[in-house]
N, C-alpha and C positions, 0 to 999 in steps of 0.2 A: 504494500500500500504506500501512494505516494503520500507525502505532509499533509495536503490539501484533502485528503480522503479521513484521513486518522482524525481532523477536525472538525469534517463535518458527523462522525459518526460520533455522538455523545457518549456516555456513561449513560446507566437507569439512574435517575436520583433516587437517595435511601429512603426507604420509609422506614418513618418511626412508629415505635408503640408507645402508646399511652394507658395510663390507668383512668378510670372514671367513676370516683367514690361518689354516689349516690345516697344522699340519706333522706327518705319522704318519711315524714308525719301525715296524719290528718291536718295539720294546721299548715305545715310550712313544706317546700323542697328546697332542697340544696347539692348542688354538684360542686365539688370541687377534682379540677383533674391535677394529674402530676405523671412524670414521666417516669421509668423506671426505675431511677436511683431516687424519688422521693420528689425532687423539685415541682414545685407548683409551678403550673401554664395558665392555669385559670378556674378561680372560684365565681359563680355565681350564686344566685338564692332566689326565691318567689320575687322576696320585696322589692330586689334590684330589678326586676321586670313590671311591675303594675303596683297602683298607689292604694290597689284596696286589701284590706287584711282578709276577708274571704275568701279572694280570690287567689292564695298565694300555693295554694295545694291543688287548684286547678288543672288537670290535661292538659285544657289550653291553653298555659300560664304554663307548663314543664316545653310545652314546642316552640315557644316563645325562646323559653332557656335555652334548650337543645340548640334553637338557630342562633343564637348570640353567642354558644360553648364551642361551635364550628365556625364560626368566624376569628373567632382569637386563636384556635390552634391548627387552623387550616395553613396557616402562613409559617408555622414552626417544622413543617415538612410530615404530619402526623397522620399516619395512613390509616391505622391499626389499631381496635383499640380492645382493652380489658373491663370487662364493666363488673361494680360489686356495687349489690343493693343494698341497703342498709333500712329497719324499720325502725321502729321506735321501739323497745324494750319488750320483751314480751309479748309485743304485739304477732297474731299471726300471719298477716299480710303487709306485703310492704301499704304506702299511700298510691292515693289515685295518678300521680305522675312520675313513677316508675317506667310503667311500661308505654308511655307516649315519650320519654326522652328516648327510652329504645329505639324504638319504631322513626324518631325524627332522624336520630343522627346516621340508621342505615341511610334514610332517605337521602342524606345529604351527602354518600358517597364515601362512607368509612366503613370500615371492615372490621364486624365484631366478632370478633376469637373466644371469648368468654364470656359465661355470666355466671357470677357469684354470690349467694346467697348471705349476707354476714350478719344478720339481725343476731343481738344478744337474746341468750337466754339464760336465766338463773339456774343453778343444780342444786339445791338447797337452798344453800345464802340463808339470810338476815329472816327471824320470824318476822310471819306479815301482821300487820295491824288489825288488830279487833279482839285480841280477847279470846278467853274460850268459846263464847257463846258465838263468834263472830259479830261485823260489825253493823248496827243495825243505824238505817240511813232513817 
């Protein structure tokens, strides 16, 4: 190959992997991503997207997120990503903008490798409140 050949034939550019820590409540979502060794790319949350507190665990307040989480780390070369869902304590399902942050960022052309389940749950722990009798409301 002459010079002129070897230049115009590029390299693939790398894609990176990303992690994408998901924690939905009933009240509120929050993504924060970070790349493999830990470093934050980018944290959003409900509120940083819409002014009403209602609406901050909404669907369409998490695609909102999704398209604003692809625009800051689309430009860091991030092809790939790891998703872990996080609930609120005990809870048995994640919130209702889980699975639409999913569902947006395939849309938006990332490649999801994983998904992780990480909601805490207690193994004993701490006696719960109420008494013998339990607690009566």
């Amino acid at each position: 190959m002459t010079e002129a050949e070897q230049k115009i034939t590029k390299s693939p550019k790398k894609e990176f992997e990303a992690i994408v820590n998901i924690y939905t409540s009933f009240n509120n979502t929050l993504v924060h991503t970070t790349d493999l060794s830990g470093k934050t790319l980018s944290k959003i949350s409900g509120g940083m997207v819409t002014k009403h507190d209602r609406l901050k665990a909404n669907p369409t307040i998490a695609m909102f997120i999704a398209k604003r989480l692809a625009e800051e780390i689309k430009d860091t070369g991030v092809k790939n990503l790891y998703i872990k869902i996080r609930a609120k304590t005990r809870n048995p399902a994640p919130g209702p903008g889980a699975n639409s942050i999913i569902k947006s960022l395939s849309r938006e052309g990332f490649k999801i490798l994983n998904i992780l389940d990480t909601t805490r749950f207690p193994r004993g722990g701490p006696k719960v409140k109420g008494g013998r009798r339990g607690r009566r409301v």
